[in-house]
N, C-alpha and C positions, 0 to 999 in steps of 0.2 A: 402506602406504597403497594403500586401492585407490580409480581412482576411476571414472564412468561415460565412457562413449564414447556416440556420440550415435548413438540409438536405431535399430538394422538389424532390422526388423520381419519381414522374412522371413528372414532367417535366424537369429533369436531360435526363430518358431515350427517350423522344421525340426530348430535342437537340441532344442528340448520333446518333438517327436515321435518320435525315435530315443531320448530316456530320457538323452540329457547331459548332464549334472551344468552345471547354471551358475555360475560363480562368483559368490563376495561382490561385490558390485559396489559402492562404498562410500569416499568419500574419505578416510574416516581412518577406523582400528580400531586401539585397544589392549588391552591386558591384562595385568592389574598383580595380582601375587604378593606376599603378605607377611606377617606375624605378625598377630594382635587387635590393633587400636586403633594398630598401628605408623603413618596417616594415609595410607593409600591413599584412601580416598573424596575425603579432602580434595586429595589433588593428583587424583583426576580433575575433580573440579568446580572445580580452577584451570585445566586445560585443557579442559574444555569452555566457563567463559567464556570462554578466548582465542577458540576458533574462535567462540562466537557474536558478540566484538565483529569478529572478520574479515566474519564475515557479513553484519555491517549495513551493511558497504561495499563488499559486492558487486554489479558491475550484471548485471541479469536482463537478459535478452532475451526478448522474444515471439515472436522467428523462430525459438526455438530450445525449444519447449515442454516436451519432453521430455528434456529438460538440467537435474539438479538444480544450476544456480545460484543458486535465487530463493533468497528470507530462510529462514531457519527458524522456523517455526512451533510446535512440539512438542518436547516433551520427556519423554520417557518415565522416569520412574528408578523401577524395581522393586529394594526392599530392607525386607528385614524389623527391621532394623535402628535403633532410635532413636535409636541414638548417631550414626548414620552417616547420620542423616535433617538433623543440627545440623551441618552442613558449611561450610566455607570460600564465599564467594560466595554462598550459598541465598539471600540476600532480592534480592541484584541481581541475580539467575536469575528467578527467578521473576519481579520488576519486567519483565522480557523477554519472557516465553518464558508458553505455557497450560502452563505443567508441570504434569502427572500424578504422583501421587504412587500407585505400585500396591503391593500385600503380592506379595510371591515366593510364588505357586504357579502349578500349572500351566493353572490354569482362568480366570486371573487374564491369563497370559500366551496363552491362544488365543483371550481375546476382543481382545487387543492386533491380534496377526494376521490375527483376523475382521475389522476395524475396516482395518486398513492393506490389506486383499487388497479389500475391499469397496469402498472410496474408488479403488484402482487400478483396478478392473475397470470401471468409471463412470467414470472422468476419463480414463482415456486414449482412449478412443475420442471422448470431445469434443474434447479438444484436437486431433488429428488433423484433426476439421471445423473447429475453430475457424482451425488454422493455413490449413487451403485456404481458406477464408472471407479472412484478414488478406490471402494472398497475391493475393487478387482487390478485395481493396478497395484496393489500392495503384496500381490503374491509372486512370490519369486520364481515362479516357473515363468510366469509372463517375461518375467524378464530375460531370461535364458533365450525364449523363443523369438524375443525378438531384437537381442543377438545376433541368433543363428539366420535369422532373416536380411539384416542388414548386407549380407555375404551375397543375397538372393532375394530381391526383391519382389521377383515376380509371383513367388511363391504368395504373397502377401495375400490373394486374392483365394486362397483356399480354405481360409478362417473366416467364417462368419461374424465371429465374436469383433475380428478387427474393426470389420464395415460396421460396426452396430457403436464402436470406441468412435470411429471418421465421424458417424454422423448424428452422436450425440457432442462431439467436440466441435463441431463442424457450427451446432444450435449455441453450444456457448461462446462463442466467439465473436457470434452475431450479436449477444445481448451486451459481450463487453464492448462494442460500437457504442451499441444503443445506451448505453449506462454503464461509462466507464468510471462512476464514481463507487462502482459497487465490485470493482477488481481488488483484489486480494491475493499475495504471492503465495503459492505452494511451499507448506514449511515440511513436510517430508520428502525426506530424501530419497525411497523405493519411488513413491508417484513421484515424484518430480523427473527424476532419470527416467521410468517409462515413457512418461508423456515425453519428452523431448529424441525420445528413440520413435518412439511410435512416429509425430512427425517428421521425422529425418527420412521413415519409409517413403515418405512423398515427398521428398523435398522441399519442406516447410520445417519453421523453425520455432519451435514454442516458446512465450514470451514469460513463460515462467508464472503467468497469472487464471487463477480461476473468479468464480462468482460468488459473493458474502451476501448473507442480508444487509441492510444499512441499519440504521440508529435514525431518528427524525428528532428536533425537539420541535415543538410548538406550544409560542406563544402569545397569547388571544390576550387581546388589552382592549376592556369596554373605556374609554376614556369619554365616555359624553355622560356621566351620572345620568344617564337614563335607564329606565326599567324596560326596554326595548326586549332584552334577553331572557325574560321569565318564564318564555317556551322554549328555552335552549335545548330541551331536552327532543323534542323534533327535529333540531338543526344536523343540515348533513356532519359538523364535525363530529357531534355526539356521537351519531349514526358511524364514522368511520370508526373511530376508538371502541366503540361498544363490540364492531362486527370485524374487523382486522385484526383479529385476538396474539395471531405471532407474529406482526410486522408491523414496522416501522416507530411506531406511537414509542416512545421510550422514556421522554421528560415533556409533561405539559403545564403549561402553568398559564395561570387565568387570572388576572385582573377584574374585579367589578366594581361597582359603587354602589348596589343596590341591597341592600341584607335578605327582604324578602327574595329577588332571582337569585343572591347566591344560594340560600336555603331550600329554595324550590329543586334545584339543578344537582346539587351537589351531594344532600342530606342521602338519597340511594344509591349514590355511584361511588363513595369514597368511602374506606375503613377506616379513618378515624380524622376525626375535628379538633382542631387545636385554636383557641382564641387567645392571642397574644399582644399584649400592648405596649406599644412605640418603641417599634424599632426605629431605630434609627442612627444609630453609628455599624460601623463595620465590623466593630470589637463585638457586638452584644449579636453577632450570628448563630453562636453555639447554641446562647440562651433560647432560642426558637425551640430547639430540638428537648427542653429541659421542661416545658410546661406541661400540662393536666391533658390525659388523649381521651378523649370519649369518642365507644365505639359504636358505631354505626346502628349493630343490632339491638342495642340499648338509647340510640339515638330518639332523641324527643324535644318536642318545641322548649316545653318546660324546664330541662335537663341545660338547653342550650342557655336562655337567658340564665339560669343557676351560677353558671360558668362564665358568663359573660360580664353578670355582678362581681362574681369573686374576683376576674382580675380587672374590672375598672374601676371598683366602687361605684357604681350606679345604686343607686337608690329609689330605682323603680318597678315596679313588680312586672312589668309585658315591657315588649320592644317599645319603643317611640322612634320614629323614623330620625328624629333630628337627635337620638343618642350619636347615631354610627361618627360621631366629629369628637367623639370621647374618644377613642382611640382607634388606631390606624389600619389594624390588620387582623381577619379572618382569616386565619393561615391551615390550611389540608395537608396535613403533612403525616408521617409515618419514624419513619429511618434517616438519621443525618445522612450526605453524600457518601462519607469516610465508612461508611458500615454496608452498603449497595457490594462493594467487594467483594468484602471480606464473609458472607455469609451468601453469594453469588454459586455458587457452586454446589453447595446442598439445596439449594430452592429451586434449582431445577431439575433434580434427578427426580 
């Protein structure tokens, strides 16, 4: 599990400039290994509904804009796959969620990226105004002032500070058009009553909503057992998740059928491996989160197959390509859903 830490804007852009790899930043990532049809998709899409019913009892904050805890909004799942399109949960996913339903290619997947880099590079510099705007409408003289203004409108134009509230609320307004999935009502009460005076100075009437970050989940289903993805680590998604360090990326989850491309791709980018064998009822969900983690920076070819005996019984000393049909799932996991929470609030200070 990775998750975000609240946003250090200078020195995000001094690692950018020196060429530092960013990590995933990201509160949940897995990655599940297993034979055709053995029901990987279907148990990621029982865990991605888990996290989205946590989601929708998540509280957002507005003091905290750049904090993905607001709702999730999107759903990306790229898979070429029809059998793996008829999934566990699908109609109550989608009842939730604007899910995208994309084909696996790679033109497919840089408009994904163009799309999520384009919406960042726009919202976060509002949100920054937006936040210094909230934290000045919070002051109760402002409020007194624009009171006494209501009485005398014309006065309006003697404050500077006003015109600088017009036309950074003026920039937000335009993105809730452009991306009304990312409106979120004002739960204070001092900003909320200002803003709705402040428009009243011009005869406008404020809708009661500001701008959140979103939540994204995506996920990637190789459904053709091919080793096509062994450079996945070049691929623009990678490339998004590695470099989008506080947006969007929140739940991803991957699908393979290859052991050597999931071990190539995964072995640096995730804190801990978990190899677990046949899932396969809904009961036995917990027992995922109960097995053996090996961490990353101890992570080894050798360590791997070690772990990979112990829970299949394999009787062989190196991988053999035609083992991976012993058992179902390579599973990247961390933190059960029930725990993302409740320990959500000290991991970002």
């Amino acid at each position: 599990v990775f998750f975000n830490k609240q946003m250090q804007i200078s020195e995000n852009k001094v690692q950018m400039l020196k060429g530092t790899k960013i990590p995933i930043c990201s509160y949940q990532c897995s990655a599940f290994f297993g034979m055709k049809s053995s029901g990987k998709t279907s148990l990621i899409n029982k865990i991605t509904h888990e996290f989205i019913q946590q989601a929708s009892k998540t509280h957002y904050e507005l003091d905290k804009p750049l904090i993905n805890n607001g709702p999730i909004t999107h759903y990306f799942y790229l898979s070429p796959s029809i059998i793996s399109d008829n999934t566990l949960h699908k109609q109550e996913i989608n009842n939730q969620l604007n899910r995208i339903d994309i084909e696996l290619n790679d033109e497919n997947i840089d408009k994904i990226c163009e799309t999520i880099y384009t919406m960042r590079s726009e919202i976060v510099p509002i949100l920054d105004l937006q936040n210094e705007m909230r934290q000045a409408m919070k002051n109760k003289q402002l409020t007194a002032l624009f009171e006494a203004l209501q009485k005398d409108r014309m006065q309006v134009y003697r404050f500077p500070q006003i015109q600088t509230f017009i036309k950074t609320m003026q920039q937000i307004e335009t993105y809730k058009l452009k991306y009304p999935e990312l409106c979120v009502k004002e739960t204070d009460t001092t900003v909320l009553n200002n803003l709705k005076m402040l428009y009243s100075l011009f005869s406008s009437v404020f809708d009661g909503k500001l701008l959140r970050i979103q939540k994204i989940i995506l996920n990637f289903d190789d459904s053709t057992c091919s080793t096509k993805f062994v450079n996945f680590q070049n691929s623009p998604i990678l490339k998004l998740i590695t470099q989008a360090r506080h947006l969007y990326i929140w739940s991803m989850n991957i699908v393979m059928h290859s052991l050597s491309a999931t071990f190539s791709i995964f072995k640096d980018q995730f804190n801990v491996v978990v190899l677990h064998k046949g899932i396969s009822k809904e009961s036995q969900l917990e027992s995922i989160f109960e097995t053996t983690n090996l961490e990353t920076s101890k992570f080894k070819k050798e360590d791997f197959i070690k772990l990979y005996r112990t829970h299949t019984g394999a009787l062989i000393d190196s991988y053999d390509e035609r083992e991976k049909y012993r058992y179902n799932y390579l599973l990247i996991f961390k933190d059960p859903v029930q725990m993302l929470y409740l320990n959500l609030d000290k991991r970002i200070k």
